[in-house]
C-alpha positions, 0 to 999 in steps of 0.5 A: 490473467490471475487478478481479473476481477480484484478490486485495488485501492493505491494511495496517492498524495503529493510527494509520492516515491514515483517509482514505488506508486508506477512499479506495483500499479502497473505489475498489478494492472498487467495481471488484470486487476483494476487499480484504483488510485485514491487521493483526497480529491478525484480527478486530481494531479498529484506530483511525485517526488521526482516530478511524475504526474498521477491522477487520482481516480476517486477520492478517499470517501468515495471508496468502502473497503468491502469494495476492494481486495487489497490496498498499495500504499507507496512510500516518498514523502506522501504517506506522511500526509496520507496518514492524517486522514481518518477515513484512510485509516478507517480503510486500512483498519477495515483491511486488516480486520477481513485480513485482505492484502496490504503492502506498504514499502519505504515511508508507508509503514507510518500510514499503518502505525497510525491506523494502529495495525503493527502490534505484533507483525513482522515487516521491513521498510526503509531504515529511516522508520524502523524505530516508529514500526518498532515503537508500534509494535511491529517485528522489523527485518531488513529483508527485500520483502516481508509477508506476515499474513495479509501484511506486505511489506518492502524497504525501498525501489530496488526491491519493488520486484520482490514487493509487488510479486509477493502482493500479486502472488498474495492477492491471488491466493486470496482469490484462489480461497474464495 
């Protein structure tokens, strides 16, 4: 399996689009990785936009980015919430520094313009966020998925096919490179 040994964070709060937190997690878990799911509280029930239940495994101070080899952040309603959480932003601040792998898709670019990070990255997401990605500085394409660098981004649940292959395939360049 090409991800045995890689470390993922996956954010979760109340609210998150359930595919777009299943789909990348599961894909990722297939491949070998060990996929945290971090939300303010440890072993904590959050629900999804359409009902489905996801525990937390640890909560987002009991993680530290040199731990970890890339962060999910899933769209819904959740990362309008995730993004108020400095330590989240802290996480994805260090991320972007040692240019590990950060995917975001739909509403999840906001968690990213609030830690600061789109000047000059060309993304996607979902339509509705474009002017707040733009207004950040971020290049925004209406593509199924965007790789600028470290930084993959995706607009919405059908194209999670795309989005999580470029993750994994991202992530497992950056294992090939260590």
């Amino acid at each position: 399996m090409r991800l045995e040994g890689k470390k993922i964070v996956c954010y979760i709060e109340n609210e998150f689009e359930d595919l777009e937190l299943w789909y990348p997690v599961l894909r990722l878990r297939e491949e070998g990785a060990q996929v945290d799911i971090v939300g303010p509280k440890a072993n904590h029930t959050y629900i999804g936009k359409y009902g489905v239940p996801c525990s937390s495994d640890k909560a987002i101070d009991q993680v530290k980015p040199e731990e970890y080899d890339g962060v999910l952040v899933p769209g819904g309603w959740a990362p309008d919430k995730l993004r108020r959480y400095p330590e989240i932003l802290s996480f994805i601040q260090a991320m972007d520094r040692a240019k590990k792998p950060i995917g975001h898709i739909c509403h999840a670019g906001w968690v990213l313009v609030s830690a600061k990070i789109l000047q000059g990255v060309k993304t996607t997401s979902t339509p509705g966020i474009k002017d707040d990605l733009e207004n950040a500085g971020a290049i925004w394409v209406d593509e199924e998925v965007v790789v600028d660098g470290h930084i993959v981004g995706s607009r919405r649940p059908p194209d999670l096919p795309a989005y999580a292959k470029a993750f994994a395939d991202l992530l497992a360049q950056s294992f090939a490179a260590h």
